[in-house]
C-alpha atoms as an extended CHARMM CRD file, in Angstrom:
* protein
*
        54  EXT
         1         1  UNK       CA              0.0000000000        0.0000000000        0.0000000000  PROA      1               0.0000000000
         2         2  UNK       CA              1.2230000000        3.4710000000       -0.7300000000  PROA      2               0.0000000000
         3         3  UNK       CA              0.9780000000        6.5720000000        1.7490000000  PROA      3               0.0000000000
         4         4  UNK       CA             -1.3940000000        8.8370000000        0.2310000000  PROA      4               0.0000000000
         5         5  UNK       CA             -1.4830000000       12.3390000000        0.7940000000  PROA      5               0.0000000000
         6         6  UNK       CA             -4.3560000000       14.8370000000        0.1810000000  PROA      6               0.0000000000
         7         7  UNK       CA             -2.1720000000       17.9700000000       -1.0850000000  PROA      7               0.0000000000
         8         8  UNK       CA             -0.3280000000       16.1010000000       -3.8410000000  PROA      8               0.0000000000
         9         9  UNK       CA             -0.3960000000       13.4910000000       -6.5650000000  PROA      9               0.0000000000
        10        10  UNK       CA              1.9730000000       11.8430000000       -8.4180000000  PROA      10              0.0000000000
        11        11  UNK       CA              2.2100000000       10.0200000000      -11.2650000000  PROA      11              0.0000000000
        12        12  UNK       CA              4.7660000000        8.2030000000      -12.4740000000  PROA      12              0.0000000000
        13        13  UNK       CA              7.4340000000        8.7610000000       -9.9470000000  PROA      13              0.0000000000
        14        14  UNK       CA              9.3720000000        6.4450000000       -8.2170000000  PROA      14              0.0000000000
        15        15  UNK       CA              8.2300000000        4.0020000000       -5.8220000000  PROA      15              0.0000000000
        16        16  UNK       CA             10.2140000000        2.4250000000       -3.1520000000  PROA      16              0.0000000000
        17        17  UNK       CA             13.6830000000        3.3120000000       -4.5560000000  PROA      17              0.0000000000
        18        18  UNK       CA             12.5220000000        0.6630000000       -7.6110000000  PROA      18              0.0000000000
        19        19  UNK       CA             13.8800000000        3.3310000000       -9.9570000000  PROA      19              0.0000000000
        20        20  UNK       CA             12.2060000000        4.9120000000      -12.9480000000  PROA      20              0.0000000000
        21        21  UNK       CA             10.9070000000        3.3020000000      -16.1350000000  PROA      21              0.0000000000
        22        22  UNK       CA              9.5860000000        4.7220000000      -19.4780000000  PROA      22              0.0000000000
        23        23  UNK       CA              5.6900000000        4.9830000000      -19.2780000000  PROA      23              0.0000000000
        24        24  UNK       CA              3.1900000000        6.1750000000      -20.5990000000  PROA      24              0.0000000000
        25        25  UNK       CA             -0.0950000000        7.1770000000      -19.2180000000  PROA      25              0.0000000000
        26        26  UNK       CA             -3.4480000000        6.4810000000      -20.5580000000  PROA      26              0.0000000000
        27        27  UNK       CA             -6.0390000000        7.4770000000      -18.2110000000  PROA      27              0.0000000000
        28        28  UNK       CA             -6.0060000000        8.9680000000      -14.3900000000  PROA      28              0.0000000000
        29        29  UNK       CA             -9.2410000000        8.2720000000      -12.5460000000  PROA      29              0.0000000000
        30        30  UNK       CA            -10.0140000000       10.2750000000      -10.0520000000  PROA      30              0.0000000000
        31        31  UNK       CA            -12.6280000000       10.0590000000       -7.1110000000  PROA      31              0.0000000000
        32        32  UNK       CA            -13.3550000000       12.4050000000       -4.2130000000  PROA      32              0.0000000000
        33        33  UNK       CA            -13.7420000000        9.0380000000       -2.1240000000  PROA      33              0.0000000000
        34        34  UNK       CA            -13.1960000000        5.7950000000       -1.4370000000  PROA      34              0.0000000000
        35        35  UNK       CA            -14.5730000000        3.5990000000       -4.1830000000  PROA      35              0.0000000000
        36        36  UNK       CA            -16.7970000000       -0.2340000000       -3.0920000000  PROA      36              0.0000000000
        37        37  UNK       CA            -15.6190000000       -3.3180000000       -3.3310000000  PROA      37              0.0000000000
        38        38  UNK       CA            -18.1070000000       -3.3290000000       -5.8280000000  PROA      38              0.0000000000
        39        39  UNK       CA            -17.1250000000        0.0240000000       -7.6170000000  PROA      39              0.0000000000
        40        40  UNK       CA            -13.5970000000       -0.7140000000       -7.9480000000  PROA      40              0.0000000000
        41        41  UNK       CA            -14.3400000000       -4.3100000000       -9.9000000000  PROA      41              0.0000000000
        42        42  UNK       CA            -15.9630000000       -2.0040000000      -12.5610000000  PROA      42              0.0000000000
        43        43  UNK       CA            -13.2080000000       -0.0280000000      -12.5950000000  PROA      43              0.0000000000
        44        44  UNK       CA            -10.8460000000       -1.9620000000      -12.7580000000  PROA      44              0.0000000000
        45        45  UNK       CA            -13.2260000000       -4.0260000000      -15.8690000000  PROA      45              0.0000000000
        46        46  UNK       CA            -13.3170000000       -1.1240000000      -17.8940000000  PROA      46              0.0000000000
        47        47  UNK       CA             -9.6440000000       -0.2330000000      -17.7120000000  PROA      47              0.0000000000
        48        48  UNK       CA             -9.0630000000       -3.2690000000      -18.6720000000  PROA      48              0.0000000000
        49        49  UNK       CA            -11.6830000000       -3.3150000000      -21.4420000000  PROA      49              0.0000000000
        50        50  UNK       CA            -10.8130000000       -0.0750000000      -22.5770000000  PROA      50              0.0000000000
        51        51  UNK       CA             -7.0570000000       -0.7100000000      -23.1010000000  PROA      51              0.0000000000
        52        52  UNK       CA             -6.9670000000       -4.0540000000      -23.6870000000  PROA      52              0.0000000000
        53        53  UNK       CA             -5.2830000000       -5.1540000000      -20.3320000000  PROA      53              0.0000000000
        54        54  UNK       CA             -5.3370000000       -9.2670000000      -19.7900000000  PROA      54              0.0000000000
């Protein structure tokens, strides 16, 4: 689990001292709370659907 922190967001930095790789990003979803159990299966189905994730 990541720290989260409601002044900031990143995206794309490095995590954990992993170092950096070449990305690129196709969506950023954004919610002003927590999503379900349920709500973050759809989520996480469309993503997929939408780019082609397996």
């Amino acid at each position: 689990m990541f720290a989260t922190d409601l002044q900031r967001l990143v995206l794309g930095g490095e995590i954990g001292g992993l170092g950096e790789s070449e990305m690129e990003i196709g969506a950023a979803l954004i919610y002003n709370r927590a999503l379900s159990d349920a709500e973050t299966y759809l989520q996480t189905t469309y993503v997929n659907d939408e780019f082609a994730f397996v």
